[in-house]
N, C-alpha and C positions, 0 to 999 in steps of 0.2 A: 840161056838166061831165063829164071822166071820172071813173067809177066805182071810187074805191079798192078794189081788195082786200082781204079782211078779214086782219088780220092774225096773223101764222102764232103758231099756239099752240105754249107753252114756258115751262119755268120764270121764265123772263126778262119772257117777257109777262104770264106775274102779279105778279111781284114789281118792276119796274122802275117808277119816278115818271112818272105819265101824260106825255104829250105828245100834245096833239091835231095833227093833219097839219094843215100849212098851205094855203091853197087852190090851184088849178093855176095856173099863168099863162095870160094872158088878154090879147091884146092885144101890141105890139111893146116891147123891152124893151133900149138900149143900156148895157151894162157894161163894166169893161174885162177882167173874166178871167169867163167862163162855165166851170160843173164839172157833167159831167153823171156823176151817183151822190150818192147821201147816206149813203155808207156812211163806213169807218174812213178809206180814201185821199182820197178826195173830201171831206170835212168837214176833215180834219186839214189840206189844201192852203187851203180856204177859210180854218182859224182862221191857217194863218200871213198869208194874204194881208189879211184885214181888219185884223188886229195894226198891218203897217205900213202901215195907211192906203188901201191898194186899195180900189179899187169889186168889190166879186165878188160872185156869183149863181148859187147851187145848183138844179139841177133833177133830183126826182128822182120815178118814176115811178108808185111808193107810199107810203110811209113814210120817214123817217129811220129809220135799221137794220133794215128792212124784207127785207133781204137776209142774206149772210154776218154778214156787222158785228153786227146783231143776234139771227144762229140758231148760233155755235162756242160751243166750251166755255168760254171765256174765259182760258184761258192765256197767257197772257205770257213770250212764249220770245225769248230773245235770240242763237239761233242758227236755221240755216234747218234743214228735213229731212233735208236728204244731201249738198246741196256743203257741202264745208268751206273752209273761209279761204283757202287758199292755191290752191284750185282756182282763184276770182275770179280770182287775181293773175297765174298761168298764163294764163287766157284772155281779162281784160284791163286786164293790167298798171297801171299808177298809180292808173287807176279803178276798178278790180278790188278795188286795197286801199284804196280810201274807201270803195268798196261794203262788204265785211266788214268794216270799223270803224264802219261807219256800223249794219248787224245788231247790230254784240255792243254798242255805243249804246242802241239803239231802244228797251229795255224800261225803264231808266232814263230816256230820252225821254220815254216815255207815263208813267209816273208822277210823274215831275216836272212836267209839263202837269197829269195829275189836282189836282194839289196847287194850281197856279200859280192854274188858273180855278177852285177850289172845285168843283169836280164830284162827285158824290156818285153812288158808281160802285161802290160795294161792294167797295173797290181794297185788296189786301192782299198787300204787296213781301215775302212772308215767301220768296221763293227759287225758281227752279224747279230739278226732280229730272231726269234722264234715267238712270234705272237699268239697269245690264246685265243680260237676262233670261237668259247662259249662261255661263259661265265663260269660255269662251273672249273672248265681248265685252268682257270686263273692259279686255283690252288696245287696243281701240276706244276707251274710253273715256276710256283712260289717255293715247292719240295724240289725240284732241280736246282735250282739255284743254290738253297741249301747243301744238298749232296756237290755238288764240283764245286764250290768254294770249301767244301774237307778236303780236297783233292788240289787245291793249290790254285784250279781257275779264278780267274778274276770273271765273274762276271755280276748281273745284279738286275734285282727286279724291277718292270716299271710298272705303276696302275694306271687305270683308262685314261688319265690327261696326259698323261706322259706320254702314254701310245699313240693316242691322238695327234698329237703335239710329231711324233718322231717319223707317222706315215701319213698324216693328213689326209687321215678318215678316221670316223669311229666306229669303223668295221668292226673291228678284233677290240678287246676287254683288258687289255693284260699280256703281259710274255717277259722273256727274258733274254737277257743284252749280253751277248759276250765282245767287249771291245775287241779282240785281238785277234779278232776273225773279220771278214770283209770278201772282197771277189777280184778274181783274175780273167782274163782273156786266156783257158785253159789250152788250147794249141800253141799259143807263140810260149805260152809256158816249154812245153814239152821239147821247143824246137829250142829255146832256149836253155833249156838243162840239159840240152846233148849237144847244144852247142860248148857248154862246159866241161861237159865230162869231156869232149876231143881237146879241149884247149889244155885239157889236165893231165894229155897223155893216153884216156881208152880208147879203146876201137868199136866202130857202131858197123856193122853190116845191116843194110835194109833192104827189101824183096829178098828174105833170106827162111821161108819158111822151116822149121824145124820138123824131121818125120820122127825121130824118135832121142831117148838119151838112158842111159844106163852108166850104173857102176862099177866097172871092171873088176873092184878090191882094191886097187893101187888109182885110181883116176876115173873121173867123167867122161864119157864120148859121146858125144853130142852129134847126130849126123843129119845135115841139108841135103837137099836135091842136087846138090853140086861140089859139096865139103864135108868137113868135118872136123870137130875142136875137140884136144883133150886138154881138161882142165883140171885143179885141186878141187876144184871147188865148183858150187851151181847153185843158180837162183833159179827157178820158178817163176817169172813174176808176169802171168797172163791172166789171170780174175774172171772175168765173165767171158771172155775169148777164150779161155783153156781149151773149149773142144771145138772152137769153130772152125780153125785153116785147119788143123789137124786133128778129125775126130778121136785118134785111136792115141795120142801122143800120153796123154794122163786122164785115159777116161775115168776111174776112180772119183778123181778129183774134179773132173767136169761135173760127173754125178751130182756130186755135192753141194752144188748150187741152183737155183734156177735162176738161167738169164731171160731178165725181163726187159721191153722193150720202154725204154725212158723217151718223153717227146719233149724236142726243147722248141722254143719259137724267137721271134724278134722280129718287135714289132718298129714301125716308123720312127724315127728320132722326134722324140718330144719335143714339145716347142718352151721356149723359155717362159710362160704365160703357168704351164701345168708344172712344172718340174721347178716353180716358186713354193709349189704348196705340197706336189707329189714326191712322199720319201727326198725331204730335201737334203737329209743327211747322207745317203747315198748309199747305203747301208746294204748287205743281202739280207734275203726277207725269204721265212721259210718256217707257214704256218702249222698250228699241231694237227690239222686235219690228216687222217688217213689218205684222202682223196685230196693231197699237196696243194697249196697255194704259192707260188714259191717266185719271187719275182728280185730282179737287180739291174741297174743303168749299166752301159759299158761306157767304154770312152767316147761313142760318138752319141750319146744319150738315148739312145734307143732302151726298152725296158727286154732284157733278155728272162724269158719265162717260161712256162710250158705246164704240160700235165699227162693226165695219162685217163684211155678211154678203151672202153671195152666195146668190141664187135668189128665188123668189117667195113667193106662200102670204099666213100671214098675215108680213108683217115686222114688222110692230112688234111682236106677241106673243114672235119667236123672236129677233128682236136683242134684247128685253130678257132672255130666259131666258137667251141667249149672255154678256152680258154681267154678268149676279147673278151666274151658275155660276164664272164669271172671275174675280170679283170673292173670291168663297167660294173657290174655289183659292188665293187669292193671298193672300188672312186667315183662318186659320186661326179668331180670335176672333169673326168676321163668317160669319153662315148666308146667304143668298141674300136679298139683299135686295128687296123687291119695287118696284118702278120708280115715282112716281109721273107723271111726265112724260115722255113718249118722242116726240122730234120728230127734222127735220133738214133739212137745205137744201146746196147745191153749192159744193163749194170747186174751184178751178180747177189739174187736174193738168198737167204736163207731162211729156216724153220722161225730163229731165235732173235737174229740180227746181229748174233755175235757174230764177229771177222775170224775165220781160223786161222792160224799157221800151224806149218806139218814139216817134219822133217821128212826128207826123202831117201836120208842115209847120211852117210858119212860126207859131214861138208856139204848137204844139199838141203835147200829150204824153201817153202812156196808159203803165202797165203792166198788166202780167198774169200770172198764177200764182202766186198765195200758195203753193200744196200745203203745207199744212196748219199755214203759221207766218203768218196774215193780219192778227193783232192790232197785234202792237208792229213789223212790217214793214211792214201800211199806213201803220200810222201814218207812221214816217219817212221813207218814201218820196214821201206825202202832203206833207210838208213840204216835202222836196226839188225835187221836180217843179215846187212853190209858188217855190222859188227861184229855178229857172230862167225860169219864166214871167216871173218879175218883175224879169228883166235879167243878173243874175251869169251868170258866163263859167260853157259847163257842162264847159269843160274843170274847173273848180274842183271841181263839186259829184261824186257819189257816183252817177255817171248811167250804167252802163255802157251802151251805147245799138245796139240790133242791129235789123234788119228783121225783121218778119213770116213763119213760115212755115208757114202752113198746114198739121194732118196729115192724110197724104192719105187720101182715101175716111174724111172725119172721123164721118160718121153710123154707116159699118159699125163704127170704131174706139169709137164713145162707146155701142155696145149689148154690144159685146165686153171694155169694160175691168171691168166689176163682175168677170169670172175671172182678174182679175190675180191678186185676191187670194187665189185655190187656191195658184199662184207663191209668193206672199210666207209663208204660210204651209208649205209644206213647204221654203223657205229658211229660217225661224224653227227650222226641227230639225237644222239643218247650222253645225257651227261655222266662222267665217269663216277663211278663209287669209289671215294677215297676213306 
């Protein structure tokens, strides 16, 4: 039997409803849609496919949410990082703009599913924030909001009293509100949505690393350290993990991204005296700095936050001191708070910040590149993908669909990108030219 992993420590992992891993597979195994990943995009494609009646079968290498899915801060954002709406539509047209209605969807997706299978996921739609951190962004914010309400979002601008008024400070200038977005306890998610897809009929194999998968001409074969699955069908759905248990499985495709190391933290549960006046609304908060300000309550009021720091040493001591200090800047009624939990794990960047999907063949689909909106965009895309597998034209679906391209000399590019972020922050002191 391969030897799980112990699983990555974080708030999530103390606070989320057990789930014991299921055993590996063992032995040959015919289904008609194999998903390798047990994360947000992988489980979300198996809950639509067991729904209507599919045979489907999860393999995944450690845990359910073992990965991304179970180590973000759990924000729920219904827009991506940096393309906006109309960019899609530009580069590709009809599908371009299912894709962008299908984003500013997604976060009302995943909570509507929360609700639908009873999932008890710590799920709270009170809204997400994207605050302007200079004056000048105000009118960014004021052109986004324009662009996704073409697109169907509800969302809407607020000005300095209103931002005041909604984070109790007047750090930030300005931002814009998408109600129907908010934050989750992203592991009891995960464990929850594979708690559904078993209740709906699929099968989840866990400690089930995959070494390779090809397609025969007539079927998928999928084969583990101990099995093997022929299926019609196959999903892809590992994102920043693609090449980490198994370097060599879809190296192409690993290429294509660089995973970066995301820091979350969580700090002491607030006391009722600050959390009167701090973000009373309860909202996720996730400012336009390059260098993230990005902060939200869980259920036991603690402020789950984090950020990202460049160099060695110790890190977890000096991302949390960066991060209190941040925090202390930005609330004036809030002293530095002391971190109780400091973890992180890879989220999958790109050149553009566009998300790809790639066909793999006949019946076979992957995407890749969350950068850094992987909650309520796996999810949907998970769904999607699940569509296509299951027959619908993908001229219909929300599939914008491009080749692989590798970036080159990716090993020198993934020890070199930690000093983007020098970049991104001496961009954070420059007002933008609009």
């Amino acid at each position: 039997m391969q030897n799980a992993a112990p699983f990555p420590p974080s708030i999530w992992a103390d606070t989320s409803p057990a789930r014991t891993p299921n055993t590996p597979l063992v032995g040959t195994v015919e289904t008609d849609s194999v998903i390798i990943g047990g994360g947000f995009s992988g489980l979300s494609a198996a809950l639509h496919l067991a729904k209507v009646g599919r045979d489907v079968t999860v393999l995944e290498g450690h845990a359910v949410g073992w990965g991304a899915s179970g180590r973000n801060n759990g924000q729920v954002i219904p827009t991506l990082t940096a393309a906006e709406p109309d960019m899609w539509v530009a580069r590709f047209g009809e599908t371009g703009r299912k894709f962008a209605e299908l984003i500013g969807a997604s976060a009302a997706m995943l909570f509507d599913k929360i609700r639908e299978e009873g999932i008890e996921a710590e799920a709270e739609q009170t809204g997400w924030f994207q605050p302007a951190h200079s004056p000048g962004r105000t009118k960014l914010s004021q052109n986004r909001v324009d662009a996704w309400r073409r697109f169907g979002l509800e969302v809407e601008y607020l000005d300095h009293t209103a931002t005041t008024a909604m984070l109790g400070t007047d750090h930030w200038f300005g931002g814009m509100l998408a109600p129907s977005g908010g934050h989750i306890n992203p592991l009891a998610l995960a464990r929850g949505i594979a708690g559904a897809v078993e209740r709906h009929g699929g099968k989840i194999y866990e400690q089930t690393r995959v070494d390779s998968y090809a397609h025969t001409g007539t079927e998928w074969l999928v084969k583990t350290p101990k099995g093997m699955i022929k299926a019609r069908a196959l999903i892809l759905a590992t994102n920043a993990y693609t090449g980490e248990l198994a370097p060599r499985l879809a190296r192409q495709l690993a290429h294509s991204v660089i995973p970066v190391h995301s820091w979350q933290m969580s700090t002491e549960p607030l006391s009722d005296i600050v959390r009167a006046t701090l973000l009373p609304g309860r909202q996720a908060v996730s400012d336009t700095r390059g260098d993230l300000r990005f902060f939200r309550y869980d259920a036991r009021n603690r402020l789950i936050t984090g950020g990202a720091i460049v160099g060695g040493g110790d890190v977890h001591a000096r991302i949390a001191r960066k991060v209190a200090d941040n925090l202390a800047d930005s609330f004036p009624q809030l002293a530095p708070p002391k971190m109780t939990h400091v973890w992180s794990g890879y989220l999958a960047m790109n050149w553009d910040h566009f998300p790809r999907v790639h066909q793999l063949g006949p019946n076979g689909w992957t995407w890749i590149g969350c950068n850094g909106r992987g909650v309520a965009l796996g999810n949907a895309l998970g769904r999607e993908i699940a569509r296509a597998v299951d027959g619908e034209d993908v001229r219909g679906l929300a599939l914008p669909v491009t080749e692989p391209h590798p970036f080159p000399f990716h090993a020198i590019a993934r020890r070199v990108a930690p000093l983007y972020m020098t970049w991104l922050q001496r961009n954070d002191r420059k007002e933008p030219k609009i």
